[in-house]
C-alpha positions in Angstrom: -21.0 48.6 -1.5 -24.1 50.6 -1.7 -26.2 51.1 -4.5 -24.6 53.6 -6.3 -21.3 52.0 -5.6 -22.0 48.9 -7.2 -23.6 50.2 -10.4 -20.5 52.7 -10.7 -18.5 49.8 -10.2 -20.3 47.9 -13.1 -20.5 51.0 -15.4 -16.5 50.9 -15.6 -15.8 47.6 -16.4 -17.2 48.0 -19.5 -16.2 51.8 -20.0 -14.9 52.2 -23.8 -11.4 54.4 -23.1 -10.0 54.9 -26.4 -10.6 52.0 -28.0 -11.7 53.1 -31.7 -8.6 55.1 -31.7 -8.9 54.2 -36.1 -12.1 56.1 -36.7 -12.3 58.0 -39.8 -11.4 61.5 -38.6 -14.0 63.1 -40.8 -16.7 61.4 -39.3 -18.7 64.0 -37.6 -19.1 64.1 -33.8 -21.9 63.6 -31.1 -22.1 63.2 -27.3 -24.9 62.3 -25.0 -25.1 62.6 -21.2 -26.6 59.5 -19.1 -27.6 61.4 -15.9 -27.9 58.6 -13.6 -29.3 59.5 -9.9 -30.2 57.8 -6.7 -34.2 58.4 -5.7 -36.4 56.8 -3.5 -33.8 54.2 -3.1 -33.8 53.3 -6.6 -31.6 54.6 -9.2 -33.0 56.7 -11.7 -32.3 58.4 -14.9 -33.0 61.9 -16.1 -34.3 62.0 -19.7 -35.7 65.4 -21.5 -38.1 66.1 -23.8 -37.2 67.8 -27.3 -38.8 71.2 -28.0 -40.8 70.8 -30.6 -40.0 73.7 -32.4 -37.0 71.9 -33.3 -35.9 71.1 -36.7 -35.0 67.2 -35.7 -36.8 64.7 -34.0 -39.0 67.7 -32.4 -40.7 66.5 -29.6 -39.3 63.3 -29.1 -37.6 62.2 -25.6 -33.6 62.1 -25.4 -30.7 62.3 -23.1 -29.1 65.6 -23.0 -26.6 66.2 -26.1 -25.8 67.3 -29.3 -22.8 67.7 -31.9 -18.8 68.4 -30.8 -18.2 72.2 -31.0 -14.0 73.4 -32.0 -13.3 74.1 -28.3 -14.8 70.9 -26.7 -12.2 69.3 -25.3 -13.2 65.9 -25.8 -16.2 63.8 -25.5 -16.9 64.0 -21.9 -16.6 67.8 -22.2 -19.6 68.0 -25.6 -21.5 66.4 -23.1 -21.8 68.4 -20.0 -21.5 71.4 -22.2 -24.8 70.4 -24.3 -26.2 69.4 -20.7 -25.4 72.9 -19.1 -26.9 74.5 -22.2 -30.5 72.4 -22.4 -30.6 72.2 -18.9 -29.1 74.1 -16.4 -26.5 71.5 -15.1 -23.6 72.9 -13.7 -20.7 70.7 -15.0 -18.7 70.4 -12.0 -21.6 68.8 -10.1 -21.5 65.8 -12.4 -19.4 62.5 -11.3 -18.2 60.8 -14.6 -18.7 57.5 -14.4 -17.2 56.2 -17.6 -17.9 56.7 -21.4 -19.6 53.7 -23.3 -18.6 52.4 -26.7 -19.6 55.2 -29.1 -22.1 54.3 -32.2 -23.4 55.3 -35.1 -26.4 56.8 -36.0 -28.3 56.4 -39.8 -27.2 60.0 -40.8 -23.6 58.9 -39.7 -22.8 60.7 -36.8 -20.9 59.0 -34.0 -22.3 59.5 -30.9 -20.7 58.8 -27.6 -22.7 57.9 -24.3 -21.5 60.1 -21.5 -22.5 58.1 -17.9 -22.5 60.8 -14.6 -24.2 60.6 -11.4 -25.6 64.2 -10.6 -27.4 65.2 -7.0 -31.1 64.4 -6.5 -31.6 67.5 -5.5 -30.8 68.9 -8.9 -33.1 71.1 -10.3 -33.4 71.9 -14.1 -33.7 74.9 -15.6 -34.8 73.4 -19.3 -33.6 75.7 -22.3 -36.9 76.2 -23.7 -35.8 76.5 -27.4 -34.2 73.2 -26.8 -36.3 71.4 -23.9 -40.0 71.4 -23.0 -39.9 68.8 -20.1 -37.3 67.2 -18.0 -38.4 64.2 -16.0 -36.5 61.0 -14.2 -37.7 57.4 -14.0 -36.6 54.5 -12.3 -33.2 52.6 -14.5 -34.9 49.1 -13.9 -37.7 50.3 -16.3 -35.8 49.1 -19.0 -35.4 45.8 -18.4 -39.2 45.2 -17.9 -40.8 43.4 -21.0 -44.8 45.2 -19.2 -44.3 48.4 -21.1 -41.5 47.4 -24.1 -41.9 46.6 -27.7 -40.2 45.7 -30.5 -40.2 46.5 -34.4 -38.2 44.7 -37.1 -36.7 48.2 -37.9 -32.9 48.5 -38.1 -31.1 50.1 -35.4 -28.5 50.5 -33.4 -28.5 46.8 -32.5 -31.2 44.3 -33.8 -34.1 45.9 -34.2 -35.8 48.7 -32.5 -36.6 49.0 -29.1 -39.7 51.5 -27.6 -40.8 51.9 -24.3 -43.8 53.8 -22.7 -43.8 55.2 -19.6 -46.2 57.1 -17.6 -45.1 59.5 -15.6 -47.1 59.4 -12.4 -46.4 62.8 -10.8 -47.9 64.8 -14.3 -50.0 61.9 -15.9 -47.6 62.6 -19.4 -47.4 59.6 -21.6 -43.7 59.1 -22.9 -42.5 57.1 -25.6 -38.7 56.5 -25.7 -37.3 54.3 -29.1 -35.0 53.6 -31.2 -31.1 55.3 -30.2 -32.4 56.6 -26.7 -33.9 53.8 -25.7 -30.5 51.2 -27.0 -28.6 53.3 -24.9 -30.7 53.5 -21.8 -31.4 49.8 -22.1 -27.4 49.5 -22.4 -27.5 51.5 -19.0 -29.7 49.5 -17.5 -28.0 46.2 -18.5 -24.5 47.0 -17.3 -25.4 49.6 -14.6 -27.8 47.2 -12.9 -26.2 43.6 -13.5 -29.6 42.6 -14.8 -30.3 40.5 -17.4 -33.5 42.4 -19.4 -36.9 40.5 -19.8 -36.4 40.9 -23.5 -34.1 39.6 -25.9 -31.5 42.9 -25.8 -29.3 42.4 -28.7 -25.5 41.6 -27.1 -24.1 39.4 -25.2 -23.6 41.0 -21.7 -21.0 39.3 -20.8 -18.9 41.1 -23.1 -20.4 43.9 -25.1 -17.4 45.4 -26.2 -17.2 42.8 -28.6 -21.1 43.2 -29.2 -20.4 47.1 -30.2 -17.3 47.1 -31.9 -19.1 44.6 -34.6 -21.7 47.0 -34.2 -20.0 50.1 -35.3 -17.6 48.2 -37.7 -20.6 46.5 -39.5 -21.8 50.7 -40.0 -18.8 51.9 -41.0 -18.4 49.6 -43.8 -21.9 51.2 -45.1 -20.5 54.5 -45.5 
C-alpha cells in the first residue's frame, strides 16, 4: 500500500460509526473537516485561519467547521457544507475517510472530526468574512516535541497542547492549541502509526476507550 493507502487504512480502524448513539439529544451540534492531502510525498493537512472580525476565537487557526444547520444531513454532511462555505471546497471532491469519536468543547458543544482526502491541486477560495489564510503543513509535525508545548490547562484530553509553525513559503508564524491542535495530534497519531515525541494523552492502542471516558467524564459536568 502506498502512502495514502495505509494512513486511510489506519484512519478506519479507529473510525467512531455510531457509537454514542445515548447522547443527550439537546446537546448542540458541531462538525470539523480534517482535509488530509498527499504533497511532496508527505501527507499534509489543510488548516485555515479565522477572520478576525469574527465574534469567536477571531483570528486563531482551525479546521474548516462550524455548527449543524436543520437540513444537514448528518455529521459528515455539516462538515463539507461549512468547508464549501469558508473555503471553496466542492463536496464531491472530498474522499471520506471516517469520522472520529466526537468531543466536547467547554461551552458544551459536541463536535465531530470529519477525516477526507481532497486533491493537491485544490485551490481555496477563503470566505473572507470567515477565513483570512488557508495553508497546509506536513501531518508528521505533530508528533515532533521541536516546536510543541504544553500547559496545565484543561482540555480536551490532559492538558493543553500548542504548536508553532512557520510557514516557509509566506514567513507567517502560526500557533495552533488547545481543540485544533488535540485533534490534529489525534490525526497524526492514528493516521501515521506514529507514536508522538510527547506524552499525548491516550493510549493508542485503543482510543476509543481513551475518548469515550473522555466525553463521558464531560457530560457528567453538565
Amino acid at each position: 500500500m502506498d502512502l495514502k493507502e495505509k494512513a486511510i487504512a489506519s484512519l478506519r480502524k479507529h473510525a467512531s460509526g455510531d457509537a454514542f448513539p445515548r447522547l443527550p439529544a439537546a446537546l448542540p451540534r458541531a462538525s470539523v473537516l480534517i482535509p488530509l492531502l498527499l504533497r511532496h510525498g508527505e501527507l499534509h493537512a489543510l488548516m485555515t485561519v479565522r477572520s478576525v472580525h469574527l465574534t469567536h476565537h477571531a483570528g486563531e487557526v482551525c479546521f474548516p467547521g462550524g455548527k449543524s444547520e436543520p437540513g444537514d444531513a448528518d455529521e459528515t454532511h455539516t462538515a463539507l457544507r461549512e468547508a464549501q462555505e469558508e473555503i471553496g471546497l466542492p463536496p464531491h471532491t472530498a474522499q471520506v475517510v471516517c469520522k472520529l469519536f466526537p468531543v466536547l468543547n467547554k461551552a458544551g458543544l459536541l463536535i465531530t472530526p470529519v477525516v477526507a482526502f481532497i486533491d493537491s491541486s485544490f485551490e481555496p477560495r477563503p470566505n473572507a468574512d470567515e477565513v483570512s489564510e488557508v495553508f497546509t503543513l506536513p501531518l508528521e509535525f505533530f508528533t515532533k516535541a521541536a516546536d510543541h508545548s504544553c500547559y496545565p490547562v484543561p482540555s480536551v484530553f490532559g492538558p493543553t497542547h500548542s504548536f508553532m509553525y512557520t510557514d516557509p513559503g509566506t514567513g507567517r508564524v502560526h500557533q495552533i492549541w488547545g481543540l485544533t491542535a488535540a485533534l490534529a495530534m489525534t490525526v497524526a497519531a492514528l493516521g501515521l502509526g506514529k507514536k508522538p515525541e510527547f506524552e499525548l494523552g491516550f493510549d493508542l492502542s485503543d482510543p476509543a476507550s481513551a475518548f469515550t471516558h473522555f466525553l463521558q467524564r464531560r457530560l457528567s459536568k453538565l
